[in-house]
N, C-alpha and C positions, 0 to 999 in steps of 0.2 A: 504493500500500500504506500510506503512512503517515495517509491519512485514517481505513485501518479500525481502526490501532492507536493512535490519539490519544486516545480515550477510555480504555486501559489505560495509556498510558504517564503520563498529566494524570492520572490515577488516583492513580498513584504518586508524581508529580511535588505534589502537595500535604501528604502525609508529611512533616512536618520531617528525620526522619533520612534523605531521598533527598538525595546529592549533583549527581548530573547523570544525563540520559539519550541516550543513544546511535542514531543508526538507523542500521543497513547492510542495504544493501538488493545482492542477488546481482547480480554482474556476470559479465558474457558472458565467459567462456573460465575464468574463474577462481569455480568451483562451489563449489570444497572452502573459498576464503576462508569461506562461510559455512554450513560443516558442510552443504552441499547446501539449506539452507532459503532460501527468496523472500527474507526478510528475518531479520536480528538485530534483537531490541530489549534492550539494553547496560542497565543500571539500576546505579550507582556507590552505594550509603548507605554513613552514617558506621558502623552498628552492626549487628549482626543473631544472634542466634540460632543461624542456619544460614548460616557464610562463602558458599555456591552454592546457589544455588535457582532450579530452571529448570524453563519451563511449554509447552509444543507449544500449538500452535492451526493451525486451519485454515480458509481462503475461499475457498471454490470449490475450486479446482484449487493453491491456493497454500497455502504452507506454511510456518509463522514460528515462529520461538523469542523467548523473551524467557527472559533469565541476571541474574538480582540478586545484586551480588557487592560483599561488603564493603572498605571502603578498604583494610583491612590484606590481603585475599585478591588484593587489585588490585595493590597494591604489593610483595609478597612475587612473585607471579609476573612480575614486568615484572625486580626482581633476580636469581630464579633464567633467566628465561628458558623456562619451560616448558610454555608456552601462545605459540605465536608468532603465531599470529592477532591476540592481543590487541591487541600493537601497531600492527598495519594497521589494528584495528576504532579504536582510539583517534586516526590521527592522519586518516582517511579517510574514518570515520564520519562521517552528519551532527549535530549537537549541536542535542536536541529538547526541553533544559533543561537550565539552569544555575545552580545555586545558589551566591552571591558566588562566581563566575568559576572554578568550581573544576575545569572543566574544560579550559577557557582555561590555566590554570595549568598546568596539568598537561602540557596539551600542548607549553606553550613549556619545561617542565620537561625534557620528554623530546627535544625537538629542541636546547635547550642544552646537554643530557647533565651535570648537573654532576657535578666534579671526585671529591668523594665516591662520588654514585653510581657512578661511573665505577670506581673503585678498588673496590669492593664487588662488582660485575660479574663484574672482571677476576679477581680470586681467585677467585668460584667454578666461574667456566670453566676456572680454571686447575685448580683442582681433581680436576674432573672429565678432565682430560686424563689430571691423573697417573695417576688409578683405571685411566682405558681403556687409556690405556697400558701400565701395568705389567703388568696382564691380559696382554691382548694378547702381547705381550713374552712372558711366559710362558706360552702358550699355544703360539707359536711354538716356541720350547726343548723346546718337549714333542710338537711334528708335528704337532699341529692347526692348522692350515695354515688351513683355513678358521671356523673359530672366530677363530681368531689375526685375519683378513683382516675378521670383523667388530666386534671392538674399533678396530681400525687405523683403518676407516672413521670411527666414533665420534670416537675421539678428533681426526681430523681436522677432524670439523666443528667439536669442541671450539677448535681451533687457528685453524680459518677464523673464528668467531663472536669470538675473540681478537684479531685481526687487524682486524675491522669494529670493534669496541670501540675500540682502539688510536685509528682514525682519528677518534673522536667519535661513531659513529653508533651505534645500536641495532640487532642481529642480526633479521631479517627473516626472513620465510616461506623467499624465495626469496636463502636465504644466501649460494651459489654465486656468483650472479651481481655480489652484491654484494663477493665476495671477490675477483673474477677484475676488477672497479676497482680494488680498494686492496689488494691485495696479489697481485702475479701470480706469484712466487714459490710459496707456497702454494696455490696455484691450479694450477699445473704439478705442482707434488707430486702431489694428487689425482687429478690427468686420468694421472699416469704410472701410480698403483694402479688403477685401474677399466680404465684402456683400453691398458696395454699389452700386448705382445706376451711380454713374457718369461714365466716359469712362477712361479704363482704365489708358492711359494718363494725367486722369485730378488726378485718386486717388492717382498714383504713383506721381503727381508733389506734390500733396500736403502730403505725406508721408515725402518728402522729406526732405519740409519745415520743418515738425516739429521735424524729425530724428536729423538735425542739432544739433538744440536746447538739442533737448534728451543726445544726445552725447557728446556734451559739456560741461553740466550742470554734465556728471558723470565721466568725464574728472579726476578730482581730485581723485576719490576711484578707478576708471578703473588704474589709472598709478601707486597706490601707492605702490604693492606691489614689481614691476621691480624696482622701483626709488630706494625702501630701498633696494632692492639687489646692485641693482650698488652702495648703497656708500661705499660698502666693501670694494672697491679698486680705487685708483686715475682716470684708464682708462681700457676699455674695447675694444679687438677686437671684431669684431661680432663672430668670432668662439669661444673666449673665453665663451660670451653670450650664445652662442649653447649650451654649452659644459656643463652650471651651472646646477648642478642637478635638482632647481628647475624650472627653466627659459625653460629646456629642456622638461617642459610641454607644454611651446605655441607653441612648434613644428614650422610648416611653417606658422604661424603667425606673429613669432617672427620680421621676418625684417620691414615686412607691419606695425606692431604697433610701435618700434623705429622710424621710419622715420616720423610714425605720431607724434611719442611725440618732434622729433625733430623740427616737425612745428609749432609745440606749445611751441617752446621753454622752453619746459621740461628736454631734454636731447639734451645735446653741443655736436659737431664733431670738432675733433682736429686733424685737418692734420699732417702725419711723414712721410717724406721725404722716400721714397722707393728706390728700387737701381739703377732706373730708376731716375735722379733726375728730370727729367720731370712730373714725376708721384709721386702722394702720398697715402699712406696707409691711410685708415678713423679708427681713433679711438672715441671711443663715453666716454661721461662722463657727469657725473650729478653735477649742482652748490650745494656742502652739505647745503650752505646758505641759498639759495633759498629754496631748501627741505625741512631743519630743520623748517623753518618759515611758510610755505606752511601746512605743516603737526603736526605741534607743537612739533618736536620731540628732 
């Protein structure tokens, strides 16, 4: 396959703004790695008009996509975590051009996980736990049992993709398997909500029980990477918050998780009087004290 796609990918690959090109080509048992098509052709540039831009083609009997996707679209998903193929196509793919090694880099970027990225991960998984959680939670309280049982799920992979982070790695297609290495704990959790025998009711109470625990206990590496953002500046509106480039990855997380850490008195609300003097503006702020000492920094 890769001879009939070398004159489109050499195509691309002569464009200054293309960074690197990509091939996967479909392996036996595993169809869905490449959305069912013979072949992916990956296309990284620095800049573009349109962050996704994707073209079908066909040979014979075969059937190939080519996806051109900008750095910032490449990176943004590899943080949120919302594409998990990508990262199988980036470390498994074959590499069918490289402009100064930016693929190379990349790759040994994501196999060394650094430290930052790592903390930027870890809070918006965390994030998203609380959201599914606290749903969930109430959902339960209110007899939706089965609503309830599909947040629960959620947030658990939320928990399990936590747990992989923790150990260094990046969350994978196939997350389970990777969880039930590095953390069997959580792994047991899981396998007791899908496969046991109690009634639904009774699994999700006792999910809950120990969710608490779970959550609390990661409370500290979940908040740490917001907290050091806020001590850049004395006070934050929430749109400010929105607005921060990297913060603007928990998306509609973001207030759900403040509010949490505000109940954990993680992060302070400082009323300003608004023009209303009836009414006040909520601005949010973090103790650097408490931080500094909390975190060792």
């Amino acid at each position: 396959m890769e001879h009939i796609l070398r004159p489109i990918y050499q195509e691309r690959a002569s464009q200054p703004e293309t960074l690197g090109v990509i091939l996967i080509n479909k392996r036996e048992g595993a169809e869905n790695m490449t959305d069912t098509f013979d072949s992916v052709l990956l296309i990284i540039v620095k800049d573009s008009d349109t962050p996704i831009y994707s073209k079908h083609y066909m040979y014979g009997d075969a059937k190939m996509v080519m996806h051109i996707l900008t750095e910032e679209r490449l990176r943004k998903w590899i943080f949120i975590g919302s594409n998990k193929r990508l990262v199988d196509w980036l470390f498994h793919g074959k590499i069918m051009f490289d402009r100064n090694e930016f693929l190379f880099k990349l790759r040994s970027e994501l196999q060394e996980f650094p430290f930052v990225g790592r903390k930027l991960k870890t809070g918006i998984q965390f994030a998203k736990l609380i959201r599914r959680y606290q749903e969930g939670k109430e959902l339960f309280e209110d007899g939706h049992y089965l609503d309830a049982y599909n947040h629960v799920v959620a947030s658990l992979h939320h928990l399990g993709r936590l747990s992989i982070i923790d150990s260094g790695h990046y969350p994978e297609v196939t997350v389970w398997a990777q969880v039930k290495r590095n953390d069997p704990a959580i792994y047991k959790l899981y396998e007791e909500l899908i496969m046991s025998n109690e009634s639904l009711e009774k699994r999700l109470e006792l999910l809950f029980l120990a969710g608490e625990f779970l959550i609390n206990s990661r409370t500290t590496d979940g908040a740490q990477h917001i907290l050091e953002t806020m001590l850049a500046q004395p006070y934050w509106t929430i749109q400010e918050l929105h607005d921060h480039p990297e913060l603007s990855y928990y998306s509609v997380d973001l207030e759900v998780f403040v509010e949490y850490l505000i109940e954990k008195e993680l992060v302070q609300v400082e009323p300003v009087v608004a023009k209303n003097e009836a009414i006040f503006h909520r601005n949010y702020y973090v103790d650097r004290q408490l931080i500094e000492s909390e975190y060792g920094l």
